[in-house]
N, C-alpha and C positions, 0 to 999 in steps of 0.2 A: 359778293363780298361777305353777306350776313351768313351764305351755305360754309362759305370759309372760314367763319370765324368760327361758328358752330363744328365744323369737323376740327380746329386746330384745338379747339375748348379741352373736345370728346379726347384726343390724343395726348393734350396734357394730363388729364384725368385717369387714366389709363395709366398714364406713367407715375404719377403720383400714387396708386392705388399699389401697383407691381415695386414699388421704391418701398412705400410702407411694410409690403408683407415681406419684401427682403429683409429690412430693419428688425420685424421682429420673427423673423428664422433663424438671424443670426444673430439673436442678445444672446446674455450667457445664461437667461433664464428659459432659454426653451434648447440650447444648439452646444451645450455645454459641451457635450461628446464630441464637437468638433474645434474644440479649443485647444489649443497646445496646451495652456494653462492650465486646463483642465484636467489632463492626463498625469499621473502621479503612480507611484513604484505599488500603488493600491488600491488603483482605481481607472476605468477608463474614462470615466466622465461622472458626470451626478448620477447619483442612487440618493433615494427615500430614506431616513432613518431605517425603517425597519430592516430595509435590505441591507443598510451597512452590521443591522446588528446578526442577522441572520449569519454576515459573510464570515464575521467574529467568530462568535460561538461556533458556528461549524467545522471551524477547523480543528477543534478538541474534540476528540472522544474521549466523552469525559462517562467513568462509572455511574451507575446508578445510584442514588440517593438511596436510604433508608424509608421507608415511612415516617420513621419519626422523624428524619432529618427532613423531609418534606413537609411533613407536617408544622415544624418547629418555628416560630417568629423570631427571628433577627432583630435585635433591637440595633442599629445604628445612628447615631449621631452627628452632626456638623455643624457651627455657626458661621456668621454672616462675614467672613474671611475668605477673600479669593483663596486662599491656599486651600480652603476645603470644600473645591467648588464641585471635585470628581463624587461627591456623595448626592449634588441633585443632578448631574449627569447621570448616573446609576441610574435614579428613581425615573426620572423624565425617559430615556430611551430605551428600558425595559430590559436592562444587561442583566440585572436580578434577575429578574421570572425569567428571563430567558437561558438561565443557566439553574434554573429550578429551584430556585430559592422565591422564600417569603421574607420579605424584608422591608421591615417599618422606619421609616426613613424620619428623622426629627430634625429638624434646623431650628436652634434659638439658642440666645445667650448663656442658657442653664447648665449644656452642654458638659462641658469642664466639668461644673459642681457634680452633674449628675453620673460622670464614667469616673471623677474621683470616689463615690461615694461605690460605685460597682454596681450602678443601675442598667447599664450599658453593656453590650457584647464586645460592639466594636466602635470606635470612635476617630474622626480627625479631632485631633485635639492640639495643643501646642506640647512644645519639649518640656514645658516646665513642668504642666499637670500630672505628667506621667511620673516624673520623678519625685512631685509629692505625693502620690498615691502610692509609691513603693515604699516611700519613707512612713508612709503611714500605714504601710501590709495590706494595703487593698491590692489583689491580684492582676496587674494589668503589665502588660509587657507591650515592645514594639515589635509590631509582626511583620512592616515594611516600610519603606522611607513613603514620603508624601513630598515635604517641601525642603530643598537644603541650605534657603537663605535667599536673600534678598527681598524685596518686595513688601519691607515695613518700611514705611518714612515721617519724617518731620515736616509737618506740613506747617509751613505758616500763613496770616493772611496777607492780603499785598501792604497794607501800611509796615512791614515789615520789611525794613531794608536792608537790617545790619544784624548779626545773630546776637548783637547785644544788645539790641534794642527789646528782646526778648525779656529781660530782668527785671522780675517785677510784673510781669505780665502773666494773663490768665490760662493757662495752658491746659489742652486734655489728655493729663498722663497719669496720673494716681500717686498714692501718699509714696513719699521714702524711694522715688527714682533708684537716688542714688546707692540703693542696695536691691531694688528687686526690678531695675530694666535695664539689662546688660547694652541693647541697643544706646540705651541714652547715655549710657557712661560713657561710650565709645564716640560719641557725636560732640557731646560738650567739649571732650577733650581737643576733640578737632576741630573744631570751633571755638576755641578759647573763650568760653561762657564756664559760670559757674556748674557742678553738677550736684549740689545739694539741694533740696526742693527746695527749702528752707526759702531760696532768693527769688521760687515764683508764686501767683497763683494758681494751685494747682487740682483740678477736677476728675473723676472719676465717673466714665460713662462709656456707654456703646461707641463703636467707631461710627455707624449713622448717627448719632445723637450729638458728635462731637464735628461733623460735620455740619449740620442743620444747625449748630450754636454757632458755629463760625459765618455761616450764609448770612443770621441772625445778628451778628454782631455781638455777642457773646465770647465770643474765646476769640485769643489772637494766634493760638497755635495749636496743635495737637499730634499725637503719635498714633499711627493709624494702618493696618493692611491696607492692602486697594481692595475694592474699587473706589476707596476714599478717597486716596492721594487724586486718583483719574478723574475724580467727580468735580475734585475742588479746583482741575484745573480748567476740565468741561464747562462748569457754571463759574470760572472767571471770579471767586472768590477766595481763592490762595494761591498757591507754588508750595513747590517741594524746598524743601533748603535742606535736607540730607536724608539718605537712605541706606538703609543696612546692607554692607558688602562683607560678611563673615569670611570670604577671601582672604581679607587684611588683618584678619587678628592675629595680635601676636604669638599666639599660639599653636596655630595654624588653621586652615579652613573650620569655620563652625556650621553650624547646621540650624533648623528651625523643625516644623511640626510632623510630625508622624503617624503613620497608620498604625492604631493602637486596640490592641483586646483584650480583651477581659478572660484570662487563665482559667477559669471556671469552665466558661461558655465553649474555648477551645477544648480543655480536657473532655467534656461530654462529647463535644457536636466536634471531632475532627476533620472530617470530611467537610462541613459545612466553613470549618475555619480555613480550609484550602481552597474552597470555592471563592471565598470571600477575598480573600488576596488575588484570586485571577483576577475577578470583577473589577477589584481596584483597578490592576494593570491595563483591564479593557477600559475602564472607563477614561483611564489617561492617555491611551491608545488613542479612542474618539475624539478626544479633545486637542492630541496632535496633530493629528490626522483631516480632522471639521472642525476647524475656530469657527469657521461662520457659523453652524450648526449649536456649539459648544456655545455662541457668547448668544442665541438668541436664547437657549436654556439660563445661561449667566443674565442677561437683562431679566426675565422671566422670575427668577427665583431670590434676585437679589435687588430687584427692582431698581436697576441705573440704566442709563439711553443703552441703546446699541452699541452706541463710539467707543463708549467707555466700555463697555464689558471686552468689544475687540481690542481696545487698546491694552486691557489688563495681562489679557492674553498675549499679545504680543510681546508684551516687558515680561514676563513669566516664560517663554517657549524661545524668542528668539535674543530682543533686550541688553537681558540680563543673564543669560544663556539658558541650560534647560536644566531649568533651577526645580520643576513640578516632574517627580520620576519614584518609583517604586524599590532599585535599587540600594539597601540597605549601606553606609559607609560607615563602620564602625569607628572607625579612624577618626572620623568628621564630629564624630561623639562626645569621644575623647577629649577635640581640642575643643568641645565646645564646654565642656564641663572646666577645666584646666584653663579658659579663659574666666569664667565665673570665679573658680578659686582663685585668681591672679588679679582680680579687680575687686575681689570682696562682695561679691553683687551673689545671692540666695545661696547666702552662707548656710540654711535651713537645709537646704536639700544638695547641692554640690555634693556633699560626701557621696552621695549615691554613686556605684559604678555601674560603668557599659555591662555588665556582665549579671547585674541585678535585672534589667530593662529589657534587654536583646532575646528574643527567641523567633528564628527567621526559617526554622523547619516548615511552617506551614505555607510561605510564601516559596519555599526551596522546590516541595513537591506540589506544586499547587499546576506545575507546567506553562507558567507566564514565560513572554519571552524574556531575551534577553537585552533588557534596558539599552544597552549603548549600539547593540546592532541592528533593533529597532529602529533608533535616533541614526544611523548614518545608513540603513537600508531605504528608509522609507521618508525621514523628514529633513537630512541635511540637503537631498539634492532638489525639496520643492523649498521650504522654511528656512535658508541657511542663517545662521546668527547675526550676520550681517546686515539681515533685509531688512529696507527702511519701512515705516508702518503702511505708508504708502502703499507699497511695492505687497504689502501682508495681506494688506486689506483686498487690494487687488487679486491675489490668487486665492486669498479662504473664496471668494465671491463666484469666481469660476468655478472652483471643485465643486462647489454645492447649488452650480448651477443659478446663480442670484444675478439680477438686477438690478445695480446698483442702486437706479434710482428707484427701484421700489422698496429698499430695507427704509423700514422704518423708524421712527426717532427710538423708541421704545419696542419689546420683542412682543407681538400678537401672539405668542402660543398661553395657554392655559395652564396652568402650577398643576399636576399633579401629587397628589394625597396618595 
């Protein structure tokens, strides 16, 4: 009996041994290539970053640079704003160098100050910056779309039940709302709340600082890009109670921030100013195409969990449709101005027209694809708009090969400088 129980031991053992290494042949972190999931109109299965960026760039044959255009430092900009998340995508995956440029990448609040002032080549910046900087004759134009709306919201905290319970309360939105945040005028309205600041209290800070004061118990509400909105509802310290859908204005579709240069830095370096618009399109490419990839760069650079960077992503790419795109919509300009003059909100700068801002030559010959055949060749049949985050999270984790249970709360890769 004890020869038997020992050979029965030995044969459980065996089987448990050969069950395990099945198990991990087939996670999707070693066996991706064999995942249906995994297979996309781009890919057969997981590749390495470098190799996705290799497969990129490779399909350009792109001229030779100059000497001095290789030579020459790129100054580019972005702040702590999921909509200008494709600038530490650039830096982190090597789309730059790899398309032969030098390019100094800067993320901080100063941002704005420093591309209105014409310290900057190229900049993600918001719509309004740019229009003050024309109005003020600093050389900056829009060379490509970046973000065309959605994805700011009013976050309040949970003791917030009613949008009027708001009144009187301390808010992080900055002085005189009600002429320089076109979002809020549009929200109060809908909300039958007051829209004069005048009836809150009202603070003036980063959108992480206006978070961490909410965690803190300092602010009961604030106005905020994501990964705020996703953060506040990750750590279970607010909800959204409205978000900007520039769809609905009565003017027609509006638009939000853009990929912006500096007229200067184009007139000299034009070639480099057409590389830089590819770069863009690739690096929104990546981020289409690798959310899991994309959001472990987003925790990394912008320091929020994992969930939340995929989740940002998701409301940006599927959500809220595919609100993050390179395609310029001049139209979208228009009404976005034409709704500012129609509510009184930066009376300073509205006068400015589409035609002062727009210069899309260099995104024209720059040889990027074509935005919407992009989006229905390669991401309507794996990302379609529809898919629940669930179902998101589920196939970014296949294409790049992941494990579920091995993503981490927080992204392990290292910020590159």
């Amino acid at each position: 009996m004890k020869k038997a129980a020992k050979f029965l031991s030995l044969i459980l053992s065996l089987m448990m041994v050969m069950s395990l290494a099945a198990c991990g042949s087939g996670g999707s972190s070693s066996s991706g290539k064999n995942s249906a999931e995994a297979k996309t109109p781009y890919s057969d299965g997981p590749q390495d970053i470098d190799e996705i960026i290799n497969e990129m760039v490779d399909k350009y044959d792109l001229p030779k640079l100059s000497e001095e255009d290789k030579n020459y430092t790129i100054n580019l900009g972005y702040y702590n704003c999921d909509h200008m998340a494709a600038a530490a995508v650039g830096q982190y995956t090597g789309i730059y160098k790899a398309l032969g440029m030098k390019v100094k990448v800067t993320g901080n609040g100063n941002v704005p100050e420093a591309m209105s002032a014409g310290k900057m080549d190229v900049g993600y910046v918001g719509y309004g910056t740019t229009l003050s900087a024309v109005k003020n004759n600093v050389p900056l134009f829009y060379a490509a779309d970046n973000h065309i709306g959605g994805s700011y919201y009013l976050v309040v905290s949970n003791k917030i039940k009613d949008p009027k319970d708001l009144v009187g309360k301390k808010i992080g939105l900055g002085e005189d709302p009600q002429v320089n945040e076109l979002d809020w005028v549009e929200w109060t309205q809908k909300l039958g709340i007051p829209t004069d600041g005048s009836n809150y209290k009202l603070y003036d800070m980063s959108d992480s600082d206006k978070f961490l004061a909410m965690k803190n118990g300092k602010l009961d509400a604030y106005v905020c890009c994501d990964p705020w909105a996703s953060m506040a509802e990750y750590s279970k310290v607010g909800k959204i109670m409205a978000e900007s859908d520039p769809s609905t204005f009565q003017s027609g579709h509006g638009t939000c921030c853009k990929f912006t240069m500096n007229k200067n830095f184009a007139d000299e370096h034009p070639a480099l100013a057409e590389r830089m618009c590819l770069a863009h399109s690739l690096c929104i490419e990546f981020m289409y195409e690798h959310p899991y990839y994309a959001a472990e760069i987003f925790s990394t650079y912008y320091n929020v969990p994992m969930e939340v960077a995929m989740k940002t992503y998701w409301r940006k790419f599927c959500k809220e449709g595919r609100t993050i795109r390179w395609d310029l919509n001049e139209q979208y300009m228009e009404n976005q101005i034409n709704e500012m003059r129609r509510l009184g909100v930066r009376n300073d700068i509205n006068t400015v027209s589409v035609d002062q801002v727009v210069d899309t030559q260099y995104m024209d010959n720059s040889g990027a694809d074509n935005f919407d055949e992009f989006i229905k060749k390669n991401i309507d049949p794996v990302f379609p708009e529809n898919i629940s985050f669930k179902k998101f999270k589920a196939k970014a984790y296949a294409i790049d090969g992941v494990d579920p249970d091995d993503v981490p709360e927080y992204s392990e890769l290292e910020k590159k400088e």
